[in-house]
Backbone and ligand atoms as CSV (ligand in chain L), in Angstrom:
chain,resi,resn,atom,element,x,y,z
A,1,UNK,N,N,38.737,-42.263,48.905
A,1,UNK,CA,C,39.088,-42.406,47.499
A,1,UNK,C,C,38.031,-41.765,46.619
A,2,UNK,N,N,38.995,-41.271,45.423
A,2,UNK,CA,C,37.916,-40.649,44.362
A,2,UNK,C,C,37.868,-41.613,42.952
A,3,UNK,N,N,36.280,-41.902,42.383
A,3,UNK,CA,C,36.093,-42.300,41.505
A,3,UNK,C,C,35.585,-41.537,40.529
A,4,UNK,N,N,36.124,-42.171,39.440
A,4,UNK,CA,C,35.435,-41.245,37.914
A,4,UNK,C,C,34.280,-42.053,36.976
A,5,UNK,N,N,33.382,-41.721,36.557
A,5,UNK,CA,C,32.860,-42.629,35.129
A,5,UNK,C,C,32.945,-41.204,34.411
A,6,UNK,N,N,32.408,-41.865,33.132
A,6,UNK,CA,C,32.634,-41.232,31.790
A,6,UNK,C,C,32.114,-41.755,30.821
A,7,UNK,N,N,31.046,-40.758,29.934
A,7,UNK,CA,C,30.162,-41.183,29.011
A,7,UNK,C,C,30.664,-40.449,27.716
A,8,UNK,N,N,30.689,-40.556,26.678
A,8,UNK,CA,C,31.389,-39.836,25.138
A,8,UNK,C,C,30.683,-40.117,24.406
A,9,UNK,N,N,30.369,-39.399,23.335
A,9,UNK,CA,C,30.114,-39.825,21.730
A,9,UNK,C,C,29.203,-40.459,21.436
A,10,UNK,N,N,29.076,-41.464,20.409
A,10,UNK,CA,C,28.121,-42.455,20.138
A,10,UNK,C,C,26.669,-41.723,20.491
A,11,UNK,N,N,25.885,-41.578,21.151
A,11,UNK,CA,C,24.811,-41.160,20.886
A,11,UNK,C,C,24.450,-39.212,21.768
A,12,UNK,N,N,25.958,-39.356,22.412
A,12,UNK,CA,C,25.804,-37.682,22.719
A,12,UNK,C,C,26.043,-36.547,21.672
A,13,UNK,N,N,25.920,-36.555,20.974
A,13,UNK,CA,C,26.115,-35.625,19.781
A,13,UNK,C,C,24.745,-35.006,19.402
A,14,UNK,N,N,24.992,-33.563,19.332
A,14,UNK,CA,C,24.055,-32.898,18.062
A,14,UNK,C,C,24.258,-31.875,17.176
A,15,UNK,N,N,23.958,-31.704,16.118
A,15,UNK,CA,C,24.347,-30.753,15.227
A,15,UNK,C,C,23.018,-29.547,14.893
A,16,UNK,N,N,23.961,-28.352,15.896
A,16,UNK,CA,C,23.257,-27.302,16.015
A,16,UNK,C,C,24.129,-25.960,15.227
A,17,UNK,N,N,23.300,-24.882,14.843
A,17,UNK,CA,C,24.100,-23.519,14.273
A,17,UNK,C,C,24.150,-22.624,15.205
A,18,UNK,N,N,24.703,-21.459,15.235
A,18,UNK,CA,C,25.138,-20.716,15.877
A,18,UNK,C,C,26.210,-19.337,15.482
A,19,UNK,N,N,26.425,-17.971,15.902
A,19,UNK,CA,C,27.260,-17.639,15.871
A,19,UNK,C,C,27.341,-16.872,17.724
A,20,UNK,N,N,28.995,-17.135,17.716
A,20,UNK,CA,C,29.604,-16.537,18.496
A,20,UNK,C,C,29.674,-15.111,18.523
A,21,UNK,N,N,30.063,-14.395,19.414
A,21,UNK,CA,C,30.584,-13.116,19.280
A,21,UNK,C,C,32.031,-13.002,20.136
A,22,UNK,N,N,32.948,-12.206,19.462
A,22,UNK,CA,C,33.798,-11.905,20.058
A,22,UNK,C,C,34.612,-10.350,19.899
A,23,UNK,N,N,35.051,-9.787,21.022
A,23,UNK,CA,C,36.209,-8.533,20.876
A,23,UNK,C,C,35.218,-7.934,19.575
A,24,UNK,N,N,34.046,-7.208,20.038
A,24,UNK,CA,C,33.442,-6.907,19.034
A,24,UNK,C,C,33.249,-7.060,17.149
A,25,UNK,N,N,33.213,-8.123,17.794
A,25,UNK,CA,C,32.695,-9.004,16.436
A,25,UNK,C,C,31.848,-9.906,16.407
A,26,UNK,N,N,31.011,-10.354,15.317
A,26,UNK,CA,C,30.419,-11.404,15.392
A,26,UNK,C,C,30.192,-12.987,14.164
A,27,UNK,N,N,30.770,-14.280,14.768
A,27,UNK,CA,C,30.755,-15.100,13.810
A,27,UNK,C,C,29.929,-15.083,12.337
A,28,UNK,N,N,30.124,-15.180,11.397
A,28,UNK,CA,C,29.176,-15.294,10.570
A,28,UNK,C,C,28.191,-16.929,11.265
A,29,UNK,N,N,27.186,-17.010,10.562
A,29,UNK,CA,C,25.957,-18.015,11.018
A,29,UNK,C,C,26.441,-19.073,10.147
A,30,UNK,N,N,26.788,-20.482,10.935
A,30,UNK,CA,C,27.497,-21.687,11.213
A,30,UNK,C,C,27.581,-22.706,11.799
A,31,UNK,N,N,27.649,-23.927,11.717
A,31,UNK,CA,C,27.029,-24.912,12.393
A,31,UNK,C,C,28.719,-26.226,12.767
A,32,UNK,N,N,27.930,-26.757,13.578
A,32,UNK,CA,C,28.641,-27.595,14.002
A,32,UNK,C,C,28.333,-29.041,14.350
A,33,UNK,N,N,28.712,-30.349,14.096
A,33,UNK,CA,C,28.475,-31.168,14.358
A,33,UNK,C,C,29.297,-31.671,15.979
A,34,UNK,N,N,28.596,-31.253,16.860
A,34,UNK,CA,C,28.855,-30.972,18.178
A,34,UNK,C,C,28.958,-32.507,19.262
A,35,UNK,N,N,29.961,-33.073,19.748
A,35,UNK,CA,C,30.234,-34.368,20.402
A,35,UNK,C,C,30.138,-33.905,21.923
A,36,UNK,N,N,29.822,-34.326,22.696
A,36,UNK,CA,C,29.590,-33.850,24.273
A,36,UNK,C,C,30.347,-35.442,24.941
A,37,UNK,N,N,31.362,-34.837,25.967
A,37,UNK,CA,C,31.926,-35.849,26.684
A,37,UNK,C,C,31.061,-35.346,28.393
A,38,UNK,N,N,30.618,-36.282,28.933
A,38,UNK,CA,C,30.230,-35.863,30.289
A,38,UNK,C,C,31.141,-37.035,31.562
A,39,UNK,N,N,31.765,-36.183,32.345
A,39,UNK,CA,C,32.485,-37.280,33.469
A,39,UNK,C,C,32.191,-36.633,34.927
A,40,UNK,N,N,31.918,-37.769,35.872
A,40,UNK,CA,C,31.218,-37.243,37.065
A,40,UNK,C,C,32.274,-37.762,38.263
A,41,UNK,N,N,32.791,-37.774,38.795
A,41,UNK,CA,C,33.243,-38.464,39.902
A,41,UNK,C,C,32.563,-38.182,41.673
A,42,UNK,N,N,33.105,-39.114,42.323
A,42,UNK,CA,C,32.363,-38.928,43.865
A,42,UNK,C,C,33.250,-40.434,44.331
A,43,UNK,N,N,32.180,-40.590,45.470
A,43,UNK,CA,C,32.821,-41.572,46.093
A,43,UNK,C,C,32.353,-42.667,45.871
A,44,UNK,N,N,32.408,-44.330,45.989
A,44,UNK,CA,C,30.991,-45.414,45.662
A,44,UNK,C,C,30.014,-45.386,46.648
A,45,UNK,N,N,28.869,-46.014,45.682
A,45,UNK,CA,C,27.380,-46.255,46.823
A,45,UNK,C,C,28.548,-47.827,47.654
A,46,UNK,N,N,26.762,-48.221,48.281
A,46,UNK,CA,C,27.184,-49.335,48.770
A,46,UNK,C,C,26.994,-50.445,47.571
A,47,UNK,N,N,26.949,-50.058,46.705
A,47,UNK,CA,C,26.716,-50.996,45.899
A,47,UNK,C,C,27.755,-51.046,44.544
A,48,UNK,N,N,29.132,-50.207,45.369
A,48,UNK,CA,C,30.530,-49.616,44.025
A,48,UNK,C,C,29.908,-48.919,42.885
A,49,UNK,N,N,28.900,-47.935,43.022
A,49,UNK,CA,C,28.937,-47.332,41.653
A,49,UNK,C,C,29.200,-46.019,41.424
A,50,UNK,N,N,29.511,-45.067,40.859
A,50,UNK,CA,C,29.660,-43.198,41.353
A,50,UNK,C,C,28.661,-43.391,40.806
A,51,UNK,N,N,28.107,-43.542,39.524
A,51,UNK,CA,C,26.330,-43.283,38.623
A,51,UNK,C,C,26.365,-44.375,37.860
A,52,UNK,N,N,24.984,-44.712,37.409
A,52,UNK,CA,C,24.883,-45.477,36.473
A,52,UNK,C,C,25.060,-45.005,35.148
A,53,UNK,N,N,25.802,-45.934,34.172
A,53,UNK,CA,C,26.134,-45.543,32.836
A,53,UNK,C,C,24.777,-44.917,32.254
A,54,UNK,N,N,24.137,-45.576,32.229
A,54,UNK,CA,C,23.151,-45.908,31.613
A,54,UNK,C,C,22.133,-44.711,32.027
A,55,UNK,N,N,22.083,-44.246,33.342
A,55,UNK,CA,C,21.676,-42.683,33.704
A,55,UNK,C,C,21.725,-41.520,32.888
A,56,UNK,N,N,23.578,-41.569,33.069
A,56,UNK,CA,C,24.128,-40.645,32.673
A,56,UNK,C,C,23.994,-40.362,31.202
A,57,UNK,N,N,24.049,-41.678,30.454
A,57,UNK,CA,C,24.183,-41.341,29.637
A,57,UNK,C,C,22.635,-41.177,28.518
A,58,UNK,N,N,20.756,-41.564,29.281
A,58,UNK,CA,C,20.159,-40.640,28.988
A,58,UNK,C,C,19.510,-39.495,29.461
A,59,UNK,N,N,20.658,-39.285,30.390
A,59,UNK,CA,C,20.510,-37.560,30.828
A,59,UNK,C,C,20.786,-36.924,30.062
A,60,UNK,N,N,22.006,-37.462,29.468
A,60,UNK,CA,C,23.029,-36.267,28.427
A,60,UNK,C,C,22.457,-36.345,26.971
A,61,UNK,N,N,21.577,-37.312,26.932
A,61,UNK,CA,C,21.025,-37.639,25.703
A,61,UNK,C,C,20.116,-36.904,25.727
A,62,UNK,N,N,19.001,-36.631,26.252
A,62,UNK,CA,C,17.757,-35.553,26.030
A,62,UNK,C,C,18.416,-34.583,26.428
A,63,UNK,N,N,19.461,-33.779,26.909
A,63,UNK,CA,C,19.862,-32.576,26.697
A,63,UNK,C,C,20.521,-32.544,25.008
A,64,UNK,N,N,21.042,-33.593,24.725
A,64,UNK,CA,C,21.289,-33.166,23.156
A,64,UNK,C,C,20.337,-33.463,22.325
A,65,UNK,N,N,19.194,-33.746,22.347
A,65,UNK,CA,C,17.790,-33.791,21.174
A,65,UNK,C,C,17.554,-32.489,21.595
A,66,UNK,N,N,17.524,-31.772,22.648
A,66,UNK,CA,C,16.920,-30.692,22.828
A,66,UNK,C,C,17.341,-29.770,22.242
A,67,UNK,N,N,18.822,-29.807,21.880
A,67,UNK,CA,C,19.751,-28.513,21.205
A,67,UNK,C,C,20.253,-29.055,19.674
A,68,UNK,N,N,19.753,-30.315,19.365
A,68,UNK,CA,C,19.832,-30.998,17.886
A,68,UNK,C,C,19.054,-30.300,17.041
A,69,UNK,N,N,19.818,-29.672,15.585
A,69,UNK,CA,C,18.644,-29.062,14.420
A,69,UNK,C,C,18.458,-27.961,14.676
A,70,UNK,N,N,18.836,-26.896,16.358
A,70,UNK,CA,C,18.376,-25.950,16.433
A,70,UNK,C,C,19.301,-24.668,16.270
A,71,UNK,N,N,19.049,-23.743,15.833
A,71,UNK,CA,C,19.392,-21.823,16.149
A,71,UNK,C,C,20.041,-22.157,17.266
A,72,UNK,N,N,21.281,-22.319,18.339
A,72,UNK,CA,C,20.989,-21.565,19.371
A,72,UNK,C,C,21.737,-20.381,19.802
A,73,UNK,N,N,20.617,-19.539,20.420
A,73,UNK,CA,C,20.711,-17.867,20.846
A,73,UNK,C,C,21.275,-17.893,22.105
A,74,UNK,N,N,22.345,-17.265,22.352
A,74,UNK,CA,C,22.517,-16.568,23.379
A,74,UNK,C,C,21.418,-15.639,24.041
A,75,UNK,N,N,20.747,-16.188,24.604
A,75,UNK,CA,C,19.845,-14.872,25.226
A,75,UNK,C,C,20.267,-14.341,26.141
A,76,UNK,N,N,21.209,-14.255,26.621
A,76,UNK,CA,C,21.595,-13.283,27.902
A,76,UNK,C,C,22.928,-12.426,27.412
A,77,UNK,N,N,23.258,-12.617,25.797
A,77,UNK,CA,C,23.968,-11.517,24.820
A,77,UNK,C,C,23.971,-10.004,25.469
A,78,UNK,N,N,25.321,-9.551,25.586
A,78,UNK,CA,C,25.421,-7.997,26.031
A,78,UNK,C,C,25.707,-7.654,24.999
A,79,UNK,N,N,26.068,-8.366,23.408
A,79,UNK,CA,C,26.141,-7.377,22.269
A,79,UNK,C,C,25.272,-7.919,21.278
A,80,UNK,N,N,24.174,-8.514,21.396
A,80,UNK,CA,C,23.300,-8.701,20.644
A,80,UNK,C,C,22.055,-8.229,20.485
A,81,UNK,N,N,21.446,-7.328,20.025
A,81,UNK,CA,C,19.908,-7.048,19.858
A,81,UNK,C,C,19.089,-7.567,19.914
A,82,UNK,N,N,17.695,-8.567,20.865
A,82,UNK,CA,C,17.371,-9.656,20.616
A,82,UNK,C,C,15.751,-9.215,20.787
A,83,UNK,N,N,14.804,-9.549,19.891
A,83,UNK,CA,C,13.761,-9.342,20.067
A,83,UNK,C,C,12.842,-10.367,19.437
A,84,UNK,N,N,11.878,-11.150,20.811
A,84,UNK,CA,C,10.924,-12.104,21.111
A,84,UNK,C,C,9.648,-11.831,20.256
A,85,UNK,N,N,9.246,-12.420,18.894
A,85,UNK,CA,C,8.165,-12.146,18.675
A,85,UNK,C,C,7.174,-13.434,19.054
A,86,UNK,N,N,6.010,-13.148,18.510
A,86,UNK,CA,C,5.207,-14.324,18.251
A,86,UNK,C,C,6.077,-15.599,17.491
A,87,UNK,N,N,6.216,-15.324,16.507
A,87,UNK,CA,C,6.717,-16.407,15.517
A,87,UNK,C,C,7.717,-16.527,15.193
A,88,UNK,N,N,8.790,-15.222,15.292
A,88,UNK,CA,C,10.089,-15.492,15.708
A,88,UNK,C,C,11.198,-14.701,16.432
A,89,UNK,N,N,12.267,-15.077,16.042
A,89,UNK,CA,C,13.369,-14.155,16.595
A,89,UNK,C,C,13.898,-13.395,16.396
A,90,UNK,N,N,14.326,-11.875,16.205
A,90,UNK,CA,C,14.772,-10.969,15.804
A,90,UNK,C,C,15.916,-10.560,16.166
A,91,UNK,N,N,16.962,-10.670,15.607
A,91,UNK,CA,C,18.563,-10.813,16.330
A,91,UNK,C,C,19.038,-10.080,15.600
A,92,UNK,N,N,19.782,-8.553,16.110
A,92,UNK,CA,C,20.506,-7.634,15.608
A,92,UNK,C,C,22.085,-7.942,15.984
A,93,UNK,N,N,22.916,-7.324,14.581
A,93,UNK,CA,C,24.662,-7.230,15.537
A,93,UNK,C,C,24.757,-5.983,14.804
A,94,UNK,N,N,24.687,-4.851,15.502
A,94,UNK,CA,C,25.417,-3.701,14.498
A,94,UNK,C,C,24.333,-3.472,13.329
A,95,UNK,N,N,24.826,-3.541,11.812
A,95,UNK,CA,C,24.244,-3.346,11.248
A,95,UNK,C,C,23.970,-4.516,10.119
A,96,UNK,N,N,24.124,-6.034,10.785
A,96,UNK,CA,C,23.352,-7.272,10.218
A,96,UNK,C,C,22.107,-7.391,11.206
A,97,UNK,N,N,21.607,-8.232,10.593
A,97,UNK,CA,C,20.434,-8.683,11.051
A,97,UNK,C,C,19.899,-10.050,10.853
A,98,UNK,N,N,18.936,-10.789,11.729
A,98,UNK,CA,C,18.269,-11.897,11.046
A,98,UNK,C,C,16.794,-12.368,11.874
A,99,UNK,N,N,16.500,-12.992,10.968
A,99,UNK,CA,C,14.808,-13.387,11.701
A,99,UNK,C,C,14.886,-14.776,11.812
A,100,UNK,N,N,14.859,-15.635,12.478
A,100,UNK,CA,C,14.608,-17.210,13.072
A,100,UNK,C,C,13.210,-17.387,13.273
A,101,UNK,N,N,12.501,-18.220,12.848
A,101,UNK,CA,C,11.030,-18.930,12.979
A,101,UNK,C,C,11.661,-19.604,14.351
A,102,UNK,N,N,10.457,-19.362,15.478
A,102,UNK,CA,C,10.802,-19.682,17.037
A,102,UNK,C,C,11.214,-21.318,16.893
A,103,UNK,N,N,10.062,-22.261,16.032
A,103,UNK,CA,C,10.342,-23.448,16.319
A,103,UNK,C,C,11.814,-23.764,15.924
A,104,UNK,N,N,12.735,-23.075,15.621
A,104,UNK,CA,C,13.960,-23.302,14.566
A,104,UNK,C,C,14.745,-22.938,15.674
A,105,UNK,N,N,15.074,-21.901,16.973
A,105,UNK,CA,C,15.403,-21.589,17.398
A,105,UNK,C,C,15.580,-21.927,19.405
A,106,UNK,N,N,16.621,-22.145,20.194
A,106,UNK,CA,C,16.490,-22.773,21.423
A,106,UNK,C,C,17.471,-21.444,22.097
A,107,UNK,N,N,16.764,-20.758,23.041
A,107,UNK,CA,C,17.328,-19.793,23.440
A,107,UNK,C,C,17.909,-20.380,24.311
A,108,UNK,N,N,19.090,-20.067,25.218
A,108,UNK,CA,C,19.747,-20.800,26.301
A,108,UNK,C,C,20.361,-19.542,27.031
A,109,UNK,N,N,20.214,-19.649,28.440
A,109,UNK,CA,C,20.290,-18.688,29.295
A,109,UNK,C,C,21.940,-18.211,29.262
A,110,UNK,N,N,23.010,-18.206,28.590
A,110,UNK,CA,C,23.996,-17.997,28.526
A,110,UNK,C,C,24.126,-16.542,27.866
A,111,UNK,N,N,25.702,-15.813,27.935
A,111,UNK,CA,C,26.067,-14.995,27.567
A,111,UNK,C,C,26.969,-14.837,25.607
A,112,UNK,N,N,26.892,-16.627,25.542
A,112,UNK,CA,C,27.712,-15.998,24.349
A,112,UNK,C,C,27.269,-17.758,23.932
A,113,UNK,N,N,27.841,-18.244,22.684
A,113,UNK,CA,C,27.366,-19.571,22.267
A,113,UNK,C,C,29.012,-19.619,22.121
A,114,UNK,N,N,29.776,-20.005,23.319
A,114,UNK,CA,C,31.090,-20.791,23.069
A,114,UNK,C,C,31.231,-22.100,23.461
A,115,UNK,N,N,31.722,-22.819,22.935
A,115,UNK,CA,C,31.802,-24.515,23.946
A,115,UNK,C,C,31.897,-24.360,25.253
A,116,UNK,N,N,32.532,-23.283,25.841
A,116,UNK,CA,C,32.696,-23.401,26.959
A,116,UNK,C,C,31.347,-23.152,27.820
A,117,UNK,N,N,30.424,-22.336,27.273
A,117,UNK,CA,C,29.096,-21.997,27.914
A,117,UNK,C,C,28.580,-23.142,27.808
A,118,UNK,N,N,28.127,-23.604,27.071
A,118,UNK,CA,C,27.458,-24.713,26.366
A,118,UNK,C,C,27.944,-25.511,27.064
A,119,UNK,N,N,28.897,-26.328,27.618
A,119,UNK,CA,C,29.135,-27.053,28.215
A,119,UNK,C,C,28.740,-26.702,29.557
A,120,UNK,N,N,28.924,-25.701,29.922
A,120,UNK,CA,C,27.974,-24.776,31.612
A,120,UNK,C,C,27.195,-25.298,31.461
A,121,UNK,N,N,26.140,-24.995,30.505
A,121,UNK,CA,C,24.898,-25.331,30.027
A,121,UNK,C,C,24.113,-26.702,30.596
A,122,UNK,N,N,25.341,-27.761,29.932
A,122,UNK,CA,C,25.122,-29.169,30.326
A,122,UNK,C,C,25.591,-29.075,31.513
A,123,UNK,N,N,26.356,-28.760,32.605
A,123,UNK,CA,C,26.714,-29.124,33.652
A,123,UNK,C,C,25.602,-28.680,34.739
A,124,UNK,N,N,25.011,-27.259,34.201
A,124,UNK,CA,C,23.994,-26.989,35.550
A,124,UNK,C,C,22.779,-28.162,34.584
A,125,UNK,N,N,22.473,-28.324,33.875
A,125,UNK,CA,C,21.496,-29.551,33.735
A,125,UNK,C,C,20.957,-30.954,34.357
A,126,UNK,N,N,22.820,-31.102,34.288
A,126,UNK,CA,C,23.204,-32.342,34.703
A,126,UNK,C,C,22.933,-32.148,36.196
A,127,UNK,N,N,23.753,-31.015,36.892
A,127,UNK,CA,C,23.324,-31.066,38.205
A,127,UNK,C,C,22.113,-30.833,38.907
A,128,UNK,N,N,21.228,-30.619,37.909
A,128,UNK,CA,C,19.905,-30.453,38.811
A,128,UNK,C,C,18.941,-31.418,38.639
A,129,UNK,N,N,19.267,-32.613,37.563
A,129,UNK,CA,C,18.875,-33.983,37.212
A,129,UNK,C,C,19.276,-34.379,38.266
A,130,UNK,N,N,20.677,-34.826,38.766
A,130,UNK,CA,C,21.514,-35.751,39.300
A,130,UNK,C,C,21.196,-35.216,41.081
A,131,UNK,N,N,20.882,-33.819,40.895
A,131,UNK,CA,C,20.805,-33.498,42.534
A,131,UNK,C,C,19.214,-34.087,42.837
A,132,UNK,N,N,18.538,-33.823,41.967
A,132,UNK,CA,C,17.381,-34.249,41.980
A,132,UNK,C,C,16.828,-35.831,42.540
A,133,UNK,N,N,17.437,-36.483,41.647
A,133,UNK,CA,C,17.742,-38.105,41.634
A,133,UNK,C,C,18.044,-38.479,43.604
A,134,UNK,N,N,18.924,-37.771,43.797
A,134,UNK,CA,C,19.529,-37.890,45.164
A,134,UNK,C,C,20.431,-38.307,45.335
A,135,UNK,N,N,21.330,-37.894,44.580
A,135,UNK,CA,C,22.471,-38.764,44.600
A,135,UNK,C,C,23.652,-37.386,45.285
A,136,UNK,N,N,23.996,-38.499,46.588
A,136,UNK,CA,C,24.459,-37.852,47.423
A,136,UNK,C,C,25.957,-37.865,47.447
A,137,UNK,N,N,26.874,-38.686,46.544
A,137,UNK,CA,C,28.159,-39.321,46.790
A,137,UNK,C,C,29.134,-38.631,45.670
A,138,UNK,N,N,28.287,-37.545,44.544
A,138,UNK,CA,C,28.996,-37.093,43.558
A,138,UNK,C,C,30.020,-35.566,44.236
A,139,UNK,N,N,30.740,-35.611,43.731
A,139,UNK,CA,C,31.866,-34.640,44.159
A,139,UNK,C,C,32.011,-33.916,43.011
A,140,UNK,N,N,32.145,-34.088,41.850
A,140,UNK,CA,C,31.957,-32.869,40.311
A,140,UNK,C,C,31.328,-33.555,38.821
A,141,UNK,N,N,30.743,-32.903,38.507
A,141,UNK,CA,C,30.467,-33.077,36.949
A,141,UNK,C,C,31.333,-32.051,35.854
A,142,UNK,N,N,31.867,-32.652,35.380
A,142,UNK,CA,C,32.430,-32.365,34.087
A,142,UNK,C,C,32.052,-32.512,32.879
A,143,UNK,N,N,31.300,-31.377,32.241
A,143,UNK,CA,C,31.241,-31.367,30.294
A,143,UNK,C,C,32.340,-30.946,29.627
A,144,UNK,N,N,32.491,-32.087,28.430
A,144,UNK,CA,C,33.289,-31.206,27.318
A,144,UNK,C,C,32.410,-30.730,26.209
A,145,UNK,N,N,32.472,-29.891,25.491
A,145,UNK,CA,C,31.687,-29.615,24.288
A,145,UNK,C,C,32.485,-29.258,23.145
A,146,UNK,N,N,32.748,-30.535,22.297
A,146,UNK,CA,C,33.659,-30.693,21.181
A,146,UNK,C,C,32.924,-30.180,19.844
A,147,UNK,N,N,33.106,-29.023,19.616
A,147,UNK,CA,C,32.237,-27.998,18.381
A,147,UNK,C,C,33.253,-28.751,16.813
A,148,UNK,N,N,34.514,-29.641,17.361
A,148,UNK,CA,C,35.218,-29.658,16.236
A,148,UNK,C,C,36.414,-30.774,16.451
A,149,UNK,N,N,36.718,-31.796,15.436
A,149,UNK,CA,C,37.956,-32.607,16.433
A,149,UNK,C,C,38.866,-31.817,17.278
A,150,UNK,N,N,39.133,-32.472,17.770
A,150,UNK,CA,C,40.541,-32.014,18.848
A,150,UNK,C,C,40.354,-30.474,19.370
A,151,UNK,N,N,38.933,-30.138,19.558
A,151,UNK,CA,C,38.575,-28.605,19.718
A,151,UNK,C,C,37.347,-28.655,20.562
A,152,UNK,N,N,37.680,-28.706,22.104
A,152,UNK,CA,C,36.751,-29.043,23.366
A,152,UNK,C,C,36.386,-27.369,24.110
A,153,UNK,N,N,35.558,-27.325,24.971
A,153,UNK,CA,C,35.625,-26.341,26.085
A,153,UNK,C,C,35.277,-27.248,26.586
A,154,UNK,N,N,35.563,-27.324,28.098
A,154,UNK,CA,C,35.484,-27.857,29.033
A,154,UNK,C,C,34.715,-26.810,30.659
A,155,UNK,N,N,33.876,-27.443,31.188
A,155,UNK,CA,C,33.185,-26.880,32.490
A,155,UNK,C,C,33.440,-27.678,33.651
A,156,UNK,N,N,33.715,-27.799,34.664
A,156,UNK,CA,C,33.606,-28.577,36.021
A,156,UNK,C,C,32.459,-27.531,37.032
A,157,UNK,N,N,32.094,-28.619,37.710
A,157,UNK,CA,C,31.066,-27.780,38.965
A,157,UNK,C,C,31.251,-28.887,40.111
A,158,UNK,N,N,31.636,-28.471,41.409
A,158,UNK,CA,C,31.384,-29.222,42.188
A,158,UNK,C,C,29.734,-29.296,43.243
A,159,UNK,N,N,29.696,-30.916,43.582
A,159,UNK,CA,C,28.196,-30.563,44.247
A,159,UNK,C,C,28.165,-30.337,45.441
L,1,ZN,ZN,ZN,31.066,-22.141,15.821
C-alpha cells in the first residue's frame, strides 16, 4: 500500500519578484505572493508514519525564508545576459536592462523562473533533506508552486 501526507499554506508561503521569459520575450519585473503545497508519499515506518508533519513542514519552511523578499534569477537563463559583480547583478534581455544589489537577489540554478521550475527547485531540496535524514520508505515528493489562486505548477520526483 501507498500512503500520502501533505503540508499547504499557512506558513509555506513567500513573496518573491521575478520575471519570466518566454517565446522570446520577457515578463516585465513582478512579484508574487507565492503559496507552496508539498506532498510526499511511500510506504509506513514501523511506527505508521510516511514523514513527520512537523519535518516536512520545517523543511519547506526554510526553503521559503530563503526565496522570501528576494530577486529571483534564473541563472542558468539561455536568453538572459547575466553578469556577477561584487555588489550586484547585471541582467540583460535584448535591449532592457537592470542592476540588483546581490543582497536583494537569490540566484537559483534553474533555466527560467516558472512555477514549474521553482517547484523542481523545492523538490530536489526536499530530496536531498529527506534522503539525507534517511528516510528510506518515501516513493515521491511532490511541489506545487501557486504564483496565483487557482494557478499551480506542479513537480513530482521519485526516490
Ligand atoms: Zn510572475
Amino acid at each position: 500500500m501507498e500512503y500520502r501526507v501533505r503540508v499547504e499554506r499557512n506558513k509555506l508561503k513567500f513573496a518573491a519578484a521575478h520575471f519570466a521569459t518566454f517565446e522570446g520575450q520577457c515578463e516585465p519585473l513582478h512579484g508574487h505572493n507565492y503559496a507552496v503545497t508539498i506532498e510526499v508519499a511511500g510506504t509506513l515506518t514501523d511506527d505508521s508514519w510516511v514523514v513527520d508533519f512537523s519535518t516536512l513542514k520545517s523543511l519547506g519552511r526554510a526553503i521559503c525564508d530563503e526565496l522570501d523578499h528576494k530577486f529571483l534569477l534564473q541563472r542558468d537563463s539561455r536568453v538572459l545576459q547575466l553578469d556577477e559583480g561584487m555588489s550586484n547583478w547585471k541582467v540583460r534581455f535584448l535591449e532592457r536592462g537592470w542592476v540588483f544589489p546581490k543582497g536583494d537577489v537569490l540566484p537559483l540554478p534553474i533555466d527560467n523562473t516558472t512555477a514549474e521550475r521553482l517547484a523542481e527547485y523545492f523538490v530536489a531540496r526536499l530530496y536531498d533533506a529527506l534522503h539525507s535524514r534517511g528516510a528510506t520508505n518515501l516513493t515521491t515528493i511532490t511541489v506545487g508552486v501557486e504564483e496565483a489562486p487557482g494557478q499551480t505548477g506542479w513537480c513530482t520526483t521519485a526516490l
